[in-house]
PALUM-605340 format. One record per residue (C-alpha): residue in three letters; chain; x, y, z. Coordinates in nm, 3 decimals. Layout:
<sites>
> aa ch X Y Z
> ALA A X Y Z
...
</sites>
This chain:
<sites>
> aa ch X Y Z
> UNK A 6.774 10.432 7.913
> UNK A 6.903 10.065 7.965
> UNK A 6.618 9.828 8.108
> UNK A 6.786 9.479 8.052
> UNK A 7.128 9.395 8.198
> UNK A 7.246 9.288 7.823
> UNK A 7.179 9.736 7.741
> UNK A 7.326 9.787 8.079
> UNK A 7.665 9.580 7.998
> UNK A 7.669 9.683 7.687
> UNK A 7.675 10.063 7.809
> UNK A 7.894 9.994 8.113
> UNK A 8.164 9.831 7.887
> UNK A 8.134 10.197 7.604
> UNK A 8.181 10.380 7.892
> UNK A 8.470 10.204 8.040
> UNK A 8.628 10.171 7.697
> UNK A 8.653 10.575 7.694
> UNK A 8.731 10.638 8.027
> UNK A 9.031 10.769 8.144
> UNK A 9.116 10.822 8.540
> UNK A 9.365 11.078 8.410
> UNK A 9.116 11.321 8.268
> UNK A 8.939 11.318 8.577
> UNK A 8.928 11.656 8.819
> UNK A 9.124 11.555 9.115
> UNK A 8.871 11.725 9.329
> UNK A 8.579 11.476 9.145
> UNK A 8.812 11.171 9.227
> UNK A 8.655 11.122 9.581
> UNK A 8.328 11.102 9.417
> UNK A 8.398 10.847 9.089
> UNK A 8.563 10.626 9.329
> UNK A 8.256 10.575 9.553
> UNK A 7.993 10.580 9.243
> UNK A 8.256 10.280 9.099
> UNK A 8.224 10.067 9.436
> UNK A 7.842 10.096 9.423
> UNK A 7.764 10.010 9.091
> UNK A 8.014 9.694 9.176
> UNK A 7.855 9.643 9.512
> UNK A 7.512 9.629 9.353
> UNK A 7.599 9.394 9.039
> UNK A 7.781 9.153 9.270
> UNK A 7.486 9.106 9.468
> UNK A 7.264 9.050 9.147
> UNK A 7.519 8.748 9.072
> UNK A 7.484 8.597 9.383
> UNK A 7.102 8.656 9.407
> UNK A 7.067 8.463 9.053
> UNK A 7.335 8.191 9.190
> UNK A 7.135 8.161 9.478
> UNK A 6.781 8.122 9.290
> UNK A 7.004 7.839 9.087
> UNK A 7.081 7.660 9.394
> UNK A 6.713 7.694 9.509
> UNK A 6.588 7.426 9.188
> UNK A 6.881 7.191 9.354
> UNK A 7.211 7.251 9.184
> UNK A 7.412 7.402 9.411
> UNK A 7.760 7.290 9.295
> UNK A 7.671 7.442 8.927
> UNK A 7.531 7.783 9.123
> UNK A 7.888 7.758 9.325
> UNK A 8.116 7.688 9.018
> UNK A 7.897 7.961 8.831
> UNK A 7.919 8.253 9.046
> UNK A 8.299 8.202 9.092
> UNK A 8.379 8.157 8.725
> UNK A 8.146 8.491 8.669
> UNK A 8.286 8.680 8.887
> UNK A 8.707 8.547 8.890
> UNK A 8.624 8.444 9.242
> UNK A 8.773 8.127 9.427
> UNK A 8.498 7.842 9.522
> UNK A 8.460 7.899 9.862
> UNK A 8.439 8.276 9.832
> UNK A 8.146 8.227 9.605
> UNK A 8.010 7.938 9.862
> UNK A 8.021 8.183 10.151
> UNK A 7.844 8.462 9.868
> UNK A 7.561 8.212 9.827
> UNK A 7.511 8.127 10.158
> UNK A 7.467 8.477 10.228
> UNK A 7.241 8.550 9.932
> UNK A 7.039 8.299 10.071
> UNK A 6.994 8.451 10.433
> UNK A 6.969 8.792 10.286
> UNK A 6.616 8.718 10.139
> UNK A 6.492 8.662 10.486
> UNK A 6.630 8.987 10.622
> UNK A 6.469 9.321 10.464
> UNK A 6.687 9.588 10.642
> UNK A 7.026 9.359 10.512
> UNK A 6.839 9.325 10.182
> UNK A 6.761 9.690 10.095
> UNK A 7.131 9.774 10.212
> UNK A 7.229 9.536 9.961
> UNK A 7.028 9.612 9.690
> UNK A 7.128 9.985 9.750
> UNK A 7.524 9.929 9.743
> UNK A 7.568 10.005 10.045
> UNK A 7.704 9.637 10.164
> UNK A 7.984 9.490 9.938
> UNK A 7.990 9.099 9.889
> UNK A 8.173 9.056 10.214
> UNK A 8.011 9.285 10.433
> UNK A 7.704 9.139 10.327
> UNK A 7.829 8.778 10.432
> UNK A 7.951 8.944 10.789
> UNK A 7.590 9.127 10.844
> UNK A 7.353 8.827 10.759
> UNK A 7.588 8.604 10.901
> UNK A 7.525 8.749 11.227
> UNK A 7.166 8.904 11.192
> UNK A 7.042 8.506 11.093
> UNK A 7.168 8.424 11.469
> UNK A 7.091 8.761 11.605
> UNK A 6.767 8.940 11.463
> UNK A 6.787 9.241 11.707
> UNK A 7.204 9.353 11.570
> UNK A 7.060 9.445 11.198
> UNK A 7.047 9.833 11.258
> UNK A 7.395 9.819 11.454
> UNK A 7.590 9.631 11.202
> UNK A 7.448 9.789 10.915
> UNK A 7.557 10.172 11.082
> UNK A 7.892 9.988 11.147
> UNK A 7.944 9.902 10.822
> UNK A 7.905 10.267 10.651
> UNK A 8.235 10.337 10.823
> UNK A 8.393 10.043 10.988
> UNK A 8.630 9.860 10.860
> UNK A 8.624 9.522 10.788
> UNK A 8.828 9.376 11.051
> UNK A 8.623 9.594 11.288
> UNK A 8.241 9.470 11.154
> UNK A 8.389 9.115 11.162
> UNK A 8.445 9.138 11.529
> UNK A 8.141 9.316 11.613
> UNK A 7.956 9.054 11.391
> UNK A 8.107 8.767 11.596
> UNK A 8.028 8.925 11.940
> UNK A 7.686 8.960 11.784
> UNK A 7.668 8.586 11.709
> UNK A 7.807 8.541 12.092
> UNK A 7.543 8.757 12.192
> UNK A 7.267 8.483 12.121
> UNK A 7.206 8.117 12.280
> UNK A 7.468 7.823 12.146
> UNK A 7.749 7.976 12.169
> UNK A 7.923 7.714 12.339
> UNK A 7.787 7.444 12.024
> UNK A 7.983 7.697 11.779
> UNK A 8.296 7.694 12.022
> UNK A 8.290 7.325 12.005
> UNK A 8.244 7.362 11.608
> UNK A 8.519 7.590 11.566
> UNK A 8.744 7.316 11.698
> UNK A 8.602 7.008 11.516
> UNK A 8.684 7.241 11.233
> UNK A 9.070 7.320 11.318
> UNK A 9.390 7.273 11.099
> UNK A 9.720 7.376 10.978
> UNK A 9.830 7.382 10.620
> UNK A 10.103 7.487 10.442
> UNK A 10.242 7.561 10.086
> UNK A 10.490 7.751 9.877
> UNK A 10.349 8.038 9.748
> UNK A 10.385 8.198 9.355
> UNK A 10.691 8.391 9.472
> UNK A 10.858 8.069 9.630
> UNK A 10.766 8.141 10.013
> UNK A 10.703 7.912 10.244
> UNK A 10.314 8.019 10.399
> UNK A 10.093 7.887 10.666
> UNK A 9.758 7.857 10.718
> UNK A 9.587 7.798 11.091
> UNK A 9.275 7.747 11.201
> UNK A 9.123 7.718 11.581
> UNK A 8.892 7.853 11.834
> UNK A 9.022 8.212 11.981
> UNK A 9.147 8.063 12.353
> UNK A 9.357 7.857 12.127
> UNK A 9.496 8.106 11.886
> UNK A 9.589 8.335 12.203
> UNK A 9.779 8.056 12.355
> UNK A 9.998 8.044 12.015
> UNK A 10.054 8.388 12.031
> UNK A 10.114 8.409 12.366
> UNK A 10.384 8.170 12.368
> UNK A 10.505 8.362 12.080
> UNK A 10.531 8.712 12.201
> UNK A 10.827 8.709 12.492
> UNK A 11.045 8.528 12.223
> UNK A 10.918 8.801 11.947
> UNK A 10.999 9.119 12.210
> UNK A 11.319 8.939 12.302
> UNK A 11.392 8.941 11.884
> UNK A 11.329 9.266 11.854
> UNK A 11.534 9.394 12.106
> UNK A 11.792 9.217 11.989
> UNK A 11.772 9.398 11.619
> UNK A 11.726 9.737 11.790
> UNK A 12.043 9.678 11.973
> UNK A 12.204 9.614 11.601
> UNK A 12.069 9.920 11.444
> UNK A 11.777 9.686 11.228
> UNK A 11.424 9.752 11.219
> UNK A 11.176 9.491 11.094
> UNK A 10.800 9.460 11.107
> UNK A 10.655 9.303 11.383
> UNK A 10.525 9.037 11.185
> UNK A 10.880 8.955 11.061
> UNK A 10.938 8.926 11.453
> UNK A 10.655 8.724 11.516
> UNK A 10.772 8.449 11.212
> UNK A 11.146 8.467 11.394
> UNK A 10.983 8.404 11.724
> UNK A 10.835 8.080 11.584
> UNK A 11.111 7.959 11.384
> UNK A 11.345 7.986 11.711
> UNK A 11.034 7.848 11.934
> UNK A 11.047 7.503 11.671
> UNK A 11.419 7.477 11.675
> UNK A 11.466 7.536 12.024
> UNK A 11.245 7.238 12.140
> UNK A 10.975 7.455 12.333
> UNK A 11.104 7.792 12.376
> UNK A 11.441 7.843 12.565
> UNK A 11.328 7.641 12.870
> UNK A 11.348 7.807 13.221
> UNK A 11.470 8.171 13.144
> UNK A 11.091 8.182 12.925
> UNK A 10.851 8.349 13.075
> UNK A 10.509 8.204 13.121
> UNK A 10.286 8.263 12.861
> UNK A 9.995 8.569 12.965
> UNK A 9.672 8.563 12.770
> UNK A 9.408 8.860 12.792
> UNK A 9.079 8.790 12.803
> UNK A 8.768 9.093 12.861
> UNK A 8.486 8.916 13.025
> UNK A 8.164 9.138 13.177
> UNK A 8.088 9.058 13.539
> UNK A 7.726 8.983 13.504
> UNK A 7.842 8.721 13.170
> UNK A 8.083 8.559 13.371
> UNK A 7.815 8.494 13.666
> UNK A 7.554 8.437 13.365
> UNK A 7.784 8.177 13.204
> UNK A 7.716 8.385 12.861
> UNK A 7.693 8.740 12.715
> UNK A 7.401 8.889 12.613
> UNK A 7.338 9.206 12.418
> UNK A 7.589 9.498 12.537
> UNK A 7.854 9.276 12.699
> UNK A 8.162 9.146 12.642
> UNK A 8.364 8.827 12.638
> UNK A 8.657 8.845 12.391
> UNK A 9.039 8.809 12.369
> UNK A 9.149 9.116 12.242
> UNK A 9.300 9.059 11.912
> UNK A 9.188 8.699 11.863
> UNK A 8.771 8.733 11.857
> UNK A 8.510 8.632 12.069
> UNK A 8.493 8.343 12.309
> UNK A 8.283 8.180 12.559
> UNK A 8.236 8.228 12.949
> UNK A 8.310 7.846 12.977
> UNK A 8.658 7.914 12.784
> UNK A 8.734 8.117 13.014
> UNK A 8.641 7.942 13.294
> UNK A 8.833 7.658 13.190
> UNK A 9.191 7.852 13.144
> UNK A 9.153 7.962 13.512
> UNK A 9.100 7.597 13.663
> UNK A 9.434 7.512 13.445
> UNK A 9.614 7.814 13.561
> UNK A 9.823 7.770 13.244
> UNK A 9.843 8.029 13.082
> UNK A 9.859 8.297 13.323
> UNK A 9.546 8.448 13.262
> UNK A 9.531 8.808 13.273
> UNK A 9.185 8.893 13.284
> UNK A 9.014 9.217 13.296
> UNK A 8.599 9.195 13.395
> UNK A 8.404 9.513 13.416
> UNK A 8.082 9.610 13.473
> UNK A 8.112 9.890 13.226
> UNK A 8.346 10.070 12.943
> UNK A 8.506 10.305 13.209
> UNK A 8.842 10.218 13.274
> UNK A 8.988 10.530 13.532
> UNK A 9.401 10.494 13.515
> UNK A 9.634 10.614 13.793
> UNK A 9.912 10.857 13.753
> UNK A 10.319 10.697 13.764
> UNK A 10.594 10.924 13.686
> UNK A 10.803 10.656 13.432
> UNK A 10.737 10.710 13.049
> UNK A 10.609 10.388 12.930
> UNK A 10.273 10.214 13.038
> UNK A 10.294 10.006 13.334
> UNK A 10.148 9.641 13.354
> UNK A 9.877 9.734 13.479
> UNK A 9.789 10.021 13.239
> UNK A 9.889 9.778 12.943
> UNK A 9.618 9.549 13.068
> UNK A 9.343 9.827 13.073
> UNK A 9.505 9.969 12.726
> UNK A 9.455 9.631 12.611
> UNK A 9.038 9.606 12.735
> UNK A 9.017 10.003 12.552
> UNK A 9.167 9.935 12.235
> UNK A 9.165 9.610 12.056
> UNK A 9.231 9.772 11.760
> UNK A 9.338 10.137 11.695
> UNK A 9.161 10.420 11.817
> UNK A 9.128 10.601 11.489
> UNK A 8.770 10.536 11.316
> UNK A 8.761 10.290 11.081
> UNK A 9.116 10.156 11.109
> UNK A 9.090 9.768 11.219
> UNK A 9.459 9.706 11.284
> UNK A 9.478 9.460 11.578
> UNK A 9.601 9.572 11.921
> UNK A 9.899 9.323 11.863
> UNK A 10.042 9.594 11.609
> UNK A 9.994 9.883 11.775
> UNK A 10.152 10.170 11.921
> UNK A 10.058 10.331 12.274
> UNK A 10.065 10.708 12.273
> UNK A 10.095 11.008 12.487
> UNK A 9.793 11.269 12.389
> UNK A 10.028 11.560 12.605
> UNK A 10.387 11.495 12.558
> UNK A 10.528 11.312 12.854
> UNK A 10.857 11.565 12.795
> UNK A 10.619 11.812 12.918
> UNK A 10.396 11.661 13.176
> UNK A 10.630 11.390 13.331
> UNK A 10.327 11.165 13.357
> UNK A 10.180 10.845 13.230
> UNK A 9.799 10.843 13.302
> UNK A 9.575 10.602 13.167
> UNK A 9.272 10.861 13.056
> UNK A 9.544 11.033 12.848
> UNK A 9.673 10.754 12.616
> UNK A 9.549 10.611 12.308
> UNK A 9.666 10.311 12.124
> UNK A 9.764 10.383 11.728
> UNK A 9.866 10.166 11.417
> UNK A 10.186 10.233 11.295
> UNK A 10.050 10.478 11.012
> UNK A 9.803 10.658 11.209
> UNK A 10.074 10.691 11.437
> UNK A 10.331 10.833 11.198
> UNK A 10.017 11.096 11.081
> UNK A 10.034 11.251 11.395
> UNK A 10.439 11.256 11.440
> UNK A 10.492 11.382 11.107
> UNK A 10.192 11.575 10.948
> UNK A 10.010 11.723 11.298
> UNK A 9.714 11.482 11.280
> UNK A 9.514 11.422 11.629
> UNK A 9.232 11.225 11.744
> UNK A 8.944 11.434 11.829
> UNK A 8.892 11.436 12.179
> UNK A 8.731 11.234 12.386
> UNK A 8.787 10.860 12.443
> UNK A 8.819 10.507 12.285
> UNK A 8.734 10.515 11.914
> UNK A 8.692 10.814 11.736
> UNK A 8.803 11.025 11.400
> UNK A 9.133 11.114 11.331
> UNK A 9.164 11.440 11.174
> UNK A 9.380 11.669 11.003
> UNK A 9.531 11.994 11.199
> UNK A 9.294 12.225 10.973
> UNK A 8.992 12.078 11.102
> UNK A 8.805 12.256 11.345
> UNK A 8.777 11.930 11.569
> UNK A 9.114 11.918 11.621
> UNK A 9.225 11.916 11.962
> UNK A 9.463 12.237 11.933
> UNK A 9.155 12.462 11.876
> UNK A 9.021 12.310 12.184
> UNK A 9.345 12.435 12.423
> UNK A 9.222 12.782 12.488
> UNK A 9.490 13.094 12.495
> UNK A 9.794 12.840 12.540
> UNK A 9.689 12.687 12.204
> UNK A 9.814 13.051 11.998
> UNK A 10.158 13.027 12.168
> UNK A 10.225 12.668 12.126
> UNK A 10.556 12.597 12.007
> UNK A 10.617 12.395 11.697
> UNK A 10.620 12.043 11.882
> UNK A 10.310 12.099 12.069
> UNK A 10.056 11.851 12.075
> UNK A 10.340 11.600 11.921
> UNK A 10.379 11.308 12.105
> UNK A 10.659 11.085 12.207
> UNK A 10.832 10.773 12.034
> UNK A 10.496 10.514 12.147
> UNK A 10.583 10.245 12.230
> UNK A 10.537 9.956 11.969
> UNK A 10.326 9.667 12.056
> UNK A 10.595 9.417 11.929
> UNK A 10.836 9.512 12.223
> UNK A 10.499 9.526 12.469
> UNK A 10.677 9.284 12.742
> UNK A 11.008 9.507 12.716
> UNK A 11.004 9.744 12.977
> UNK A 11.091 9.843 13.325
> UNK A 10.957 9.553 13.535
> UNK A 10.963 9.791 13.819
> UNK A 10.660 9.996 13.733
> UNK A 10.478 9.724 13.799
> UNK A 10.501 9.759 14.186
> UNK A 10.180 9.827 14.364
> UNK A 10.254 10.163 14.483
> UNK A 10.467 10.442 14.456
> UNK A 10.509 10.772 14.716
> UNK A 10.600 11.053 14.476
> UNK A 10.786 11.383 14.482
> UNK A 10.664 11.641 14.721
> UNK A 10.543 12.009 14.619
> UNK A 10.932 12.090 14.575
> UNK A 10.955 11.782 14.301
> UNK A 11.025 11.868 13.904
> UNK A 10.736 12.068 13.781
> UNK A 10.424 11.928 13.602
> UNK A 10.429 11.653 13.861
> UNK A 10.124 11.632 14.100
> UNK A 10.201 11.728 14.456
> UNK A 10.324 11.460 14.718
> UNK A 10.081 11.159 14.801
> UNK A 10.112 10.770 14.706
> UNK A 10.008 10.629 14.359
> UNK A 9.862 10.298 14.295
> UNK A 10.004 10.147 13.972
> UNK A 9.652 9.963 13.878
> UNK A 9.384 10.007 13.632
> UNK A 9.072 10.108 13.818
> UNK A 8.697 10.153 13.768
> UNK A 8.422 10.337 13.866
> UNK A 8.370 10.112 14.173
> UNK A 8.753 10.164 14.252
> UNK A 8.868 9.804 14.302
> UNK A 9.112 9.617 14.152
> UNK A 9.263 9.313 14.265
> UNK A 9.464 9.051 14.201
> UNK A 9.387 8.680 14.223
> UNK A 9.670 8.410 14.246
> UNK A 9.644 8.086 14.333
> UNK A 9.720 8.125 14.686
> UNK A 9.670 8.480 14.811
> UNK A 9.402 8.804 14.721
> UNK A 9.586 9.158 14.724
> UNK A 9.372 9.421 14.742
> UNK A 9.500 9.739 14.491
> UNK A 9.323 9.975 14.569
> UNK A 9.008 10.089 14.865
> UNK A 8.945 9.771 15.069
> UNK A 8.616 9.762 15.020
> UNK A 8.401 9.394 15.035
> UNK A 8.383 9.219 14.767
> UNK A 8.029 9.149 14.757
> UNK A 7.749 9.110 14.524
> UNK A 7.621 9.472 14.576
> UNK A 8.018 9.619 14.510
> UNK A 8.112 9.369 14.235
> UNK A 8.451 9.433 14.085
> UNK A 8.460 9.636 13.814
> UNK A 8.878 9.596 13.739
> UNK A 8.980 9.263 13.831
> UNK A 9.353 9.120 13.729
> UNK A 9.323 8.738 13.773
> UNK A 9.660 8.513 13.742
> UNK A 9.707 8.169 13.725
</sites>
């Protein structure tokens, strides 16, 4: 048995010299893997403990410039390791996660990050980060931060700390590199987006199909050569913010609550505030008094405005567990097929990546049911929906439970414009079958106080039930324009 780390290198490096991944039983593959990441997990955290006891006697450049050169880091990777290492030794839950592998190098620097600012999040992030990913534990990290007083003094950091840099990369690409506070980054993107759907219809029309992010960088290139972005036929720029009614009349969220931009981070309830006095953007806001969001039946295939809004507040990154793609790159989707139903209803769509999205179109994969974020699963597991159908489930025809094109987030301004009118009388009982009976439809995302309105600058349009809007029936669904 090894007792130094000198025996334990020593043995690490035998064993790696004779091992070979091919000799390995596929079905013990699973297993290697995760004892691998562990061991790795655990030694990089007794490098940065030993760079942080360095920096402790007063050298903290040579504890810096150590750990990176030990480990084939960059510098400010191994700052942000030893700034963690340091906060970890106040923190015993973060610490024995660490010490355990159960936290890799980053994770660690996202948990103690946010437990130093918010004591009470340990045991939340640390269950997050068994089976988050990382883009997910960031953002839960940074609402944690939010969560806790000065949040305003980091907003104001953030900025004093903005920038934009470029350089050519080792292939010979030009790259960019941004910084800013999350209002600002949604503005960018904002402006971006009509110009990027307007690109990609454009290609679709031509028979091309691109990423969205190649979109995105066409959509910027046209909006610098164009000198501001086509001028009047541009549409106003729309930025979505989720903001929780009591943190909005608070003036900051506490545990539980929200007060994000979906795909951008956190930000503050004075952010906020301030894009509404400017009216520019439009500011497409969604505040809620809880995670409910009840959707309305239309009859047209894709989402309408309104249910785009709420789709946006459910899923700011895909629905399946543990996938952290961004709700800018995602993919709405029809859990019954609309061929079938001739519905779009809010409580029946989910919003998947591109992959998790071609899972289910091409190998039968499903989200389990319920709502929001949950596992995606195989069609042999027993939590798969089609075992939950009943007797229809045994004569369900090849294509049942598949689901229709999605529609991709990069083309999430193309659509018909007319879905977004406020309501809608239907077909009668002697309409196309799977449609509900007649009766009128309100196009709006509701909530469990069933109001939804929209604010302008000159006029308030109730949606929905006219009912006060007073402190005892706050709004739980509220659409607010500039």
């Amino acid at each position: 048995m090894c007792e130094t780390l000198a025996g334990l290198k020593q043995a690490v490096s035998a064993f790696a010299a004779r091992f070979d991944a091919a000799l390995v039983p596929p079905t013990q593959l699973s297993q290697v893997l995760s004892d691998a990441g562990t061991i790795e997990k655990t030694f990089a955290h007794i490098a940065a403990a030993c760079a942080a006891r360095m920096a402790g006697g007063g050298s903290v450049r040579e504890a810096v410039t150590g750990l990176a050169r030990a480990s084939g880091t960059s510098f400010s990777e191994a700052s942000r390791a030893l700034e963690a290492a340091k906060q970890i030794e106040a923190q015993p839950e973060v610490a024995q996660a660490v010490r355990s592998g159960e936290l890799s190098r980053q994770q660690a620097g996202l948990v103690a990050g946010a437990v130093a600012n918010n004591p009470a999040s340990a045991p939340q992030l640390l269950e997050l980060a068994r089976g988050a990913s990382m883009r997910e534990l960031a953002d839960e990290s940074l609402r944690a931060r939010s969560a806790s007083p000065g949040g305003e003094a980091r907003r104001q950091a953030l900025h004093a700390s903005r920038l934009l840099r470029y350089y050519t990369g080792t292939d010979g690409a030009f790259n960019l590199h941004a910084r800013g506070t999350p209002e600002q980054g949604a503005l960018v993107m904002a402006a971006l987006r009509p110009l990027a759907d307007k690109i990609f219809q454009a290609a679709r029309k031509q028979g091309r199909r691109d990423r969205p992010e190649a979109y995105t960088w066409d959509a910027l290139v046209e909006l610098a050569t164009s000198g501001g972005g086509g001028g009047h036929g541009t549409p106003r720029a729309e930025v979505m913010v989720r903001v929780d009614h009591s943190a909005l009349l608070r003036g900051y969220p506490v545990d539980g609550e929200v007060c994000d931009m979906p795909g951008f981070g956190t930000t503050t309830v004075e952010a906020v505030r301030d894009m509404i006095a400017t009216g520019d953007p439009v500011l497409k806001a969604i505040v809620t008094q809880g995670k409910n969001v009840i959707g309305v039946v239309h009859m047209r295939r894709r989402p309408n405005a309104y249910q785009k809004s709420a789709l946006d507040w459910l899923f700011p990154t895909c629905a399946a567990t543990g996938c952290g793609t961004r709700c800018c790159f995602l993919e709405t989707d029809h859990r019954e097929d609309w061929a079938r139903t001739h519905i779009t209803m809010l409580e029946l769509l989910d919003r998947l990546c591109c992959y998790h999205h071609r899972l289910k179109t091409t190998k039968g994969w499903a989200l389990v049911e319920g709502s929001g974020k949950r596992d995606f699963v195989p069609p042999e597991d027993p939590r798969h929906p089609r075992y939950g159908k009943g007797p229809r489930a045994s004569g369900a025809s090849a294509n049942e439970g598949c689901h229709d094109d999605g529609e991709a987030a990069s083309a999430s301004a193309v659509g018909d414009k007319a879905d977004t009118a406020r309501g809608r009388d239907v077909a009668g009982a002697g309409g196309k079958s799977g449609q509900p009976p007649g009766g009128r439809y309100v196009d709006a995302a509701l909530a469990a106080s069933s109001i939804s309105v929209a604010v302008t600058s000159t006029t308030v349009r109730t949606l929905a039930a006219p009912l006060a809007l007073t402190a005892s029936a706050a709004p739980a669904a509220v659409m607010l324009s500039g």
